[in-house]
Kinemage of the C-alpha trace (Angstrom):
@kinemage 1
@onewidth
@group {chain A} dominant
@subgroup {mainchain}
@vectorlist {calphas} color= white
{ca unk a 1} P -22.410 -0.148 -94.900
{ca unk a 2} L -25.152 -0.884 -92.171
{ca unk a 3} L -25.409 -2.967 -89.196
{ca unk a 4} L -26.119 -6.321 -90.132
{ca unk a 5} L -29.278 -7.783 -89.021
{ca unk a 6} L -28.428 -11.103 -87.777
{ca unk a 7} L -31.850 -12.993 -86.030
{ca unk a 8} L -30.036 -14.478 -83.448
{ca unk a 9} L -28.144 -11.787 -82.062
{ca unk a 10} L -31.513 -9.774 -81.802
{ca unk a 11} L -33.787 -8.743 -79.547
{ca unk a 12} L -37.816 -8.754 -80.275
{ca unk a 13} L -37.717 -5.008 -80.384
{ca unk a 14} L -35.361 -4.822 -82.775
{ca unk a 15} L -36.763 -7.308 -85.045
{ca unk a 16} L -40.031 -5.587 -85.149
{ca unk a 17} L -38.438 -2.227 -85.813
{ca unk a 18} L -36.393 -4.070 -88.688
{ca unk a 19} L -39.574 -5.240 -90.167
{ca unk a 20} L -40.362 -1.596 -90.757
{ca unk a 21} L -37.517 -1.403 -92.752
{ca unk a 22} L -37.442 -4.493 -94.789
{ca unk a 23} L -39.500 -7.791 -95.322
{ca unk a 24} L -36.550 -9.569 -96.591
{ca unk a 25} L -34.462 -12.426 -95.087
{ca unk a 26} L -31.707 -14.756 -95.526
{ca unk a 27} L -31.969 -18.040 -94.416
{ca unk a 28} L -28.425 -19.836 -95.192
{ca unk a 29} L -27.804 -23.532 -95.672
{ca unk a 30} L -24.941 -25.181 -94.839
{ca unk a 31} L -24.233 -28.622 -93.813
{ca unk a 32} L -21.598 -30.550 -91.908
{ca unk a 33} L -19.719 -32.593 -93.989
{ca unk a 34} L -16.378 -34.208 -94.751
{ca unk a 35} L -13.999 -31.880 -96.684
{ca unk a 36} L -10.685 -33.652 -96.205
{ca unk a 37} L -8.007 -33.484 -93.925
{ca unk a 38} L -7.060 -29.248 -93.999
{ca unk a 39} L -10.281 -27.730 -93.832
{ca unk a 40} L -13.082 -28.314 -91.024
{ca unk a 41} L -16.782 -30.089 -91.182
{ca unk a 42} L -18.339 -26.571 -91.217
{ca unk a 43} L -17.260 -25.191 -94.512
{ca unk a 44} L -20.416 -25.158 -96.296
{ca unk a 45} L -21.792 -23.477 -93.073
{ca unk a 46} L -19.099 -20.540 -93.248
{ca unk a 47} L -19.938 -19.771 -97.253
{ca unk a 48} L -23.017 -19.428 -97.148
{ca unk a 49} L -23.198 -17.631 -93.418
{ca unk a 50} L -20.153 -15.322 -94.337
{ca unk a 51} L -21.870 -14.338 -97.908
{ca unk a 52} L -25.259 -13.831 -96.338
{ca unk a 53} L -23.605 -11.223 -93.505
{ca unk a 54} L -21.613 -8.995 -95.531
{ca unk a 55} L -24.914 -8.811 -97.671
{ca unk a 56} L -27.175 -7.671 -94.598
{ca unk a 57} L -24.292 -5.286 -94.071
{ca unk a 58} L -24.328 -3.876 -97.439
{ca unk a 59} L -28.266 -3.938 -97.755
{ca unk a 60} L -29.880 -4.056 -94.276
{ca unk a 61} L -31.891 -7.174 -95.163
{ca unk a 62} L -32.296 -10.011 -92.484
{ca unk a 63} L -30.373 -12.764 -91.847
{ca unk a 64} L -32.015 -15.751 -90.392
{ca unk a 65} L -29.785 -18.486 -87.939
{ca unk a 66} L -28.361 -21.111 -90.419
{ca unk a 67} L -29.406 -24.080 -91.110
{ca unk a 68} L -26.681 -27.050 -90.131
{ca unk a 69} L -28.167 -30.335 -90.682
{ca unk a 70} L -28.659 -31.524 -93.939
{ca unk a 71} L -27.887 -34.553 -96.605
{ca unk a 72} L -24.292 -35.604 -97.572
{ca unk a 73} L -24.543 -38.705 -99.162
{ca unk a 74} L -21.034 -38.915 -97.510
{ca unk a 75} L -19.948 -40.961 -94.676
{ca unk a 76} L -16.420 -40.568 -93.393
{ca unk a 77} L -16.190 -39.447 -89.973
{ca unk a 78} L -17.497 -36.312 -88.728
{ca unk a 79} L -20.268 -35.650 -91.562
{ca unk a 80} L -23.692 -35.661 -89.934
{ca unk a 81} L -26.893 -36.704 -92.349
{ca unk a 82} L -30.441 -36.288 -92.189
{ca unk a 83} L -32.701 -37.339 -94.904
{ca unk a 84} L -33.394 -34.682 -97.937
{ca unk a 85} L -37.274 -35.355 -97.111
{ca unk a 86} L -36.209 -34.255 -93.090
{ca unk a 87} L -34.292 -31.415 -94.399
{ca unk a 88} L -36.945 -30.409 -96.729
{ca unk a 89} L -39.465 -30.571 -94.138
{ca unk a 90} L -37.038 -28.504 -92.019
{ca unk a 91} L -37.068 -25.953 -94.611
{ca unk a 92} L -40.531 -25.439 -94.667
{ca unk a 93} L -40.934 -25.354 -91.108
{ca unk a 94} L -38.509 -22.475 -91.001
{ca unk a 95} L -40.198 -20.593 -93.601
{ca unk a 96} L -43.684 -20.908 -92.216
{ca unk a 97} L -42.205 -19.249 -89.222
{ca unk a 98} L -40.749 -16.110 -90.966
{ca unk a 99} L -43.945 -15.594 -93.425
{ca unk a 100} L -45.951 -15.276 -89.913
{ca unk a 101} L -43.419 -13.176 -88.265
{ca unk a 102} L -43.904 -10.751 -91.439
{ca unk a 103} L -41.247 -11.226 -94.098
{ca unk a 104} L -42.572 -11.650 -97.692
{ca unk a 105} L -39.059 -12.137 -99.417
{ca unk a 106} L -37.092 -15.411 -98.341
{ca unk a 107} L -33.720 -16.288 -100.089
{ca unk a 108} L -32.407 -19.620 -99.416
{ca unk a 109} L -28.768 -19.021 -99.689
{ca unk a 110} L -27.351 -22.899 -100.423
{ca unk a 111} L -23.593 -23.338 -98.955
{ca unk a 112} L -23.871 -26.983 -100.055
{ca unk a 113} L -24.224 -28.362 -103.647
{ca unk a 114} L -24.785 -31.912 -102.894
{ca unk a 115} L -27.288 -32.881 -106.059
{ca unk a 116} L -30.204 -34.464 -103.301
{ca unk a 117} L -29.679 -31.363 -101.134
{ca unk a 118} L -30.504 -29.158 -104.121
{ca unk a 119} L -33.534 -31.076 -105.472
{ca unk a 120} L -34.913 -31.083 -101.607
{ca unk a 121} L -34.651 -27.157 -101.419
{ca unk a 122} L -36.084 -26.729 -104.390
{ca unk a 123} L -38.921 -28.852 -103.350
{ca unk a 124} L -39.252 -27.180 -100.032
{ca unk a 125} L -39.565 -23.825 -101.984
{ca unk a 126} L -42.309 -25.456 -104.548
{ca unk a 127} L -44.234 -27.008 -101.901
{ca unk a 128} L -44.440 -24.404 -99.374
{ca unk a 129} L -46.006 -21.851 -101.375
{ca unk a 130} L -48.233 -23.945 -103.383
{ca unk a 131} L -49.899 -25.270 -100.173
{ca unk a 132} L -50.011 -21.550 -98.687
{ca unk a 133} L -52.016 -19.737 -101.469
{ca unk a 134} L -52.992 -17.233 -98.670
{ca unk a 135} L -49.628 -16.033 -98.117
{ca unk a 136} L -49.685 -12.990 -100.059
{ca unk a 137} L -46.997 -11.094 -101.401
{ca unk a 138} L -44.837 -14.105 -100.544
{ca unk a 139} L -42.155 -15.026 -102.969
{ca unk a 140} L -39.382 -17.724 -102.099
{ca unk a 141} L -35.675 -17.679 -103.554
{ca unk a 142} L -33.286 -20.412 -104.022
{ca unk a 143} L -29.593 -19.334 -105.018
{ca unk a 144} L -26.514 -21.413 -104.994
{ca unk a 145} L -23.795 -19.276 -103.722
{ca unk a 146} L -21.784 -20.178 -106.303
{ca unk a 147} L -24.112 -18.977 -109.155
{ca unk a 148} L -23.190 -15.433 -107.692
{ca unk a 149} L -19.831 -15.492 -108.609
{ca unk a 150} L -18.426 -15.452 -112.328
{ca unk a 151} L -15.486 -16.656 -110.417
{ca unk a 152} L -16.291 -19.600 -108.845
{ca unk a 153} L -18.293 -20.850 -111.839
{ca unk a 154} L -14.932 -22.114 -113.187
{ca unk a 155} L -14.410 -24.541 -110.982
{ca unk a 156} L -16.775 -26.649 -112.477
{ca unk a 157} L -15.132 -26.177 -115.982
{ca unk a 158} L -11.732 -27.222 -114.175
{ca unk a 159} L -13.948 -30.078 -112.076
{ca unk a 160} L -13.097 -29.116 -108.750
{ca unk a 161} L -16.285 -29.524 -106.984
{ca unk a 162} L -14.934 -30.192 -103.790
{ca unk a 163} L -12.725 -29.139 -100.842
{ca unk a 164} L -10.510 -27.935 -103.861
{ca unk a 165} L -8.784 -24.780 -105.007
{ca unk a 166} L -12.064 -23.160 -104.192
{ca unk a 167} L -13.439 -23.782 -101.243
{ca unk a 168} L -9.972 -23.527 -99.211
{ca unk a 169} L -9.158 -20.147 -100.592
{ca unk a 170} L -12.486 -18.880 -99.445
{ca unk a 171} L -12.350 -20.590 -95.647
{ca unk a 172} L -8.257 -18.916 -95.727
{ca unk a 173} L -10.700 -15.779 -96.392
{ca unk a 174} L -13.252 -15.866 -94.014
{ca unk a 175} L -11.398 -18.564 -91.323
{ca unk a 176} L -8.079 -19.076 -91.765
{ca unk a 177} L -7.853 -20.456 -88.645
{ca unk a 178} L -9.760 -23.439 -88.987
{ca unk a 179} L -7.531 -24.656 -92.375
{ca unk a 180} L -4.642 -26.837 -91.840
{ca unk a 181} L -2.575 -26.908 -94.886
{ca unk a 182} L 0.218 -28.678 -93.557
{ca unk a 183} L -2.238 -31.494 -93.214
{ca unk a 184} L -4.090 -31.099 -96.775
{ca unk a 185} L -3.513 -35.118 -98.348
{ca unk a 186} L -5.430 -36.013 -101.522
{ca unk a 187} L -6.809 -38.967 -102.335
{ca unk a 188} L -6.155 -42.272 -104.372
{ca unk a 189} L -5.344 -40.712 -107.512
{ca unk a 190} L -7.512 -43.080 -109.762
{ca unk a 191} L -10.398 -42.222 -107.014
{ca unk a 192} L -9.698 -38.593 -107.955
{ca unk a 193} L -9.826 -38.862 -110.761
{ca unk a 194} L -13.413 -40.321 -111.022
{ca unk a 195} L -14.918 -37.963 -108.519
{ca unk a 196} L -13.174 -34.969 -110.123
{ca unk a 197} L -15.247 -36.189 -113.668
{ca unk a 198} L -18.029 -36.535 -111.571
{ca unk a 199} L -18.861 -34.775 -108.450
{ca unk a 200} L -21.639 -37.791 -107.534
{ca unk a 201} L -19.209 -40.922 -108.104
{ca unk a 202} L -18.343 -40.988 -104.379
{ca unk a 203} L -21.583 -42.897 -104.810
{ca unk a 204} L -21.039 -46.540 -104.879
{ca unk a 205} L -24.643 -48.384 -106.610
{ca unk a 206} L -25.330 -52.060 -105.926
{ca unk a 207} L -27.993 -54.413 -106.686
{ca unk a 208} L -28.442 -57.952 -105.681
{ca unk a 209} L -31.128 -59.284 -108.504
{ca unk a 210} L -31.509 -58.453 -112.274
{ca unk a 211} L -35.062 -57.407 -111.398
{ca unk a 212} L -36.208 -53.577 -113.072
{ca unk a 213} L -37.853 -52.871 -109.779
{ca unk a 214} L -34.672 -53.497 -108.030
{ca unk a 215} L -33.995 -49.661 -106.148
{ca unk a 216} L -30.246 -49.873 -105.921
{ca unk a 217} L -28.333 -49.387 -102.532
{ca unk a 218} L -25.759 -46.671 -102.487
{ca unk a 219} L -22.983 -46.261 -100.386
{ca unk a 220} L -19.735 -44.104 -100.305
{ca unk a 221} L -17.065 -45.659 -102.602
{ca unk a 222} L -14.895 -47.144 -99.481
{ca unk a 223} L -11.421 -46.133 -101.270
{ca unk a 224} L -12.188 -42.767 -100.941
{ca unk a 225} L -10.688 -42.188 -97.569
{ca unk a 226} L -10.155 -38.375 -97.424
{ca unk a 227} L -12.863 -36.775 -98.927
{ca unk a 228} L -11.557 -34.124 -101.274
{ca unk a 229} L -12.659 -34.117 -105.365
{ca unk a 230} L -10.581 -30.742 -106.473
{ca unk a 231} L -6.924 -29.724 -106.052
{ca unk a 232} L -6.340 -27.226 -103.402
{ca unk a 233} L -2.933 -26.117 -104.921
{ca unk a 234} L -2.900 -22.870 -105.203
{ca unk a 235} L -5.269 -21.744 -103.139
{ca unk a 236} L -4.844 -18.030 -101.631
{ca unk a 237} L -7.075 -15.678 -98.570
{ca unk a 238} L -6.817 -12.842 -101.568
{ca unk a 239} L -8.510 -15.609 -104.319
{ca unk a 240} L -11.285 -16.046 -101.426
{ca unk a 241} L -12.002 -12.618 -101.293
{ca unk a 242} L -12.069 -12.077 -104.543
{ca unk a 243} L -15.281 -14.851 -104.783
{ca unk a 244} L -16.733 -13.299 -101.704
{ca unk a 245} L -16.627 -10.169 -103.285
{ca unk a 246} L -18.052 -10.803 -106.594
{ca unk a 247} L -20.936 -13.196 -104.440
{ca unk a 248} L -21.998 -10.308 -102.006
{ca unk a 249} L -22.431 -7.853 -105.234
{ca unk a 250} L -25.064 -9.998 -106.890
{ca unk a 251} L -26.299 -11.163 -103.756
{ca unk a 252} L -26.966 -7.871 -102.808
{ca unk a 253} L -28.336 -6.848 -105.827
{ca unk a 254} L -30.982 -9.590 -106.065
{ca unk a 255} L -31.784 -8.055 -102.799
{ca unk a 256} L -32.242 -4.590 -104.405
{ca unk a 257} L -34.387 -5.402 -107.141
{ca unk a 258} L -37.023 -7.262 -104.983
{ca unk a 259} L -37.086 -4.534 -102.630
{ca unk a 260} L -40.287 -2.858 -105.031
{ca unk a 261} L -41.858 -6.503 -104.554
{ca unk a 262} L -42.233 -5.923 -100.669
């Protein structure tokens, strides 16, 4: 276990002596977004911040300030959107900074799983290197947080994709402060139901003609008042750690086997 090297807590010094070390970084994305009435905006923030920590602690790699601001889709108070083509752009602003600065390994460590978020990343990570074919020894990395951890895989087989079981035992791990089970509420059940067959149906489509050409408008589905699509019964600090545990292994194992890369 090593000191983790967290950018913003650094000094130039000690980033350039870190870049003798290791060319690798973390940049985690989170986003601020509704997730019900017990748990707080930030909890995409926390995964994918906490995750990318105890791996800089366990590996010595870099962990770059996370990013915040991203693209819901959601609307209820508190959740703050920019567009995916902002956030993308955001993204590849970011990385353009730490390929000059010297790092040749960036892992994009996504907190969030919104579908548009995803396919914005993803872009961000195609575009940037295609239109940089100087950059060298540069190689880009998108992982879900979730894909690290056999665990948390599940909860898409039991469909909770959201402020469920999940997520709330991993913020009673890393903040139990911020959770406020005596205030969990669910909501409609029928609305549940739908969102819990399909994380994107808190996406309400209309269209005003019968034209082809017609791009549909899409709102939030207005019954859905709270803003959770899972079941948090049942959720436990020791679950959470069990998740975190399983995510920093592979996490920092990825970060192992690219080491020869740098």
């Amino acid at each position: 276990m090593t000191q983790a090297r967290i950018m913003y807590d650094m000094t130039v010094k000690e980033v350039l002596d870190g870049l003798e070390q290791t060319r690798t970084v973390i940049l985690p994305v989170g986003i601020v977004e509704q997730h019900g009435y017990h748990l707080p905006l930030s909890v995409d923030i926390h995964n994918a911040q906490q995750i990318a920590i105890r791996t800089s602690q366990a590996t010595g790699c870099f962990v770059a300030p996370t990013v915040h601001y991203n693209f819901s889709g959601g609307t209820l108070p508190g959740t703050i959107n920019i567009s995916p083509a902002v956030f993308s752009l955001l993204l590849c602003e970011i990385m353009q900074s730490l390929q000059m600065q010297g790092f040749r390994t960036i892992i994009i460590l996504l907190g969030h799983g919104g579908t548009e978020s995803i396919a914005a990343a993803r872009d961000a990570a195609d575009y940037f290197q295609r239109l940089r074919p100087e950059a060298d020894g540069l190689t880009v990395h998108l992982v879900p947080f979730w894909e690290l951890s056999e665990t948390y895989m599940k909860s898409f087989e039991e469909h909770d994709y959201h402020a469920g079981k999940y997520e709330t035992s991993m913020m009673l791990y890393w903040k139990p402060e911020l959770v406020k089970m005596d205030q969990a509420k669910l909501d409609d059940p029928d609305e549940l139901e739908k969102a819990r067959a399909d994380q994107d149906a808190y996406a309400k489509k209309s269209e005003r003609t019968q034209s082809r050409y017609e791009v549909a408008r899409i709102t939030q589905n207005p019954a859905l008042k709270v803003g959770v699509f899972g079941d948090y019964h049942g959720s436990s600090a020791q679950f959470g750690k069990q998740i975190c545990d399983e995510c920093v292994a592979s996490l920092s194992a990825l970060v192992e086997e690219l080491k020869p890369d740098q």
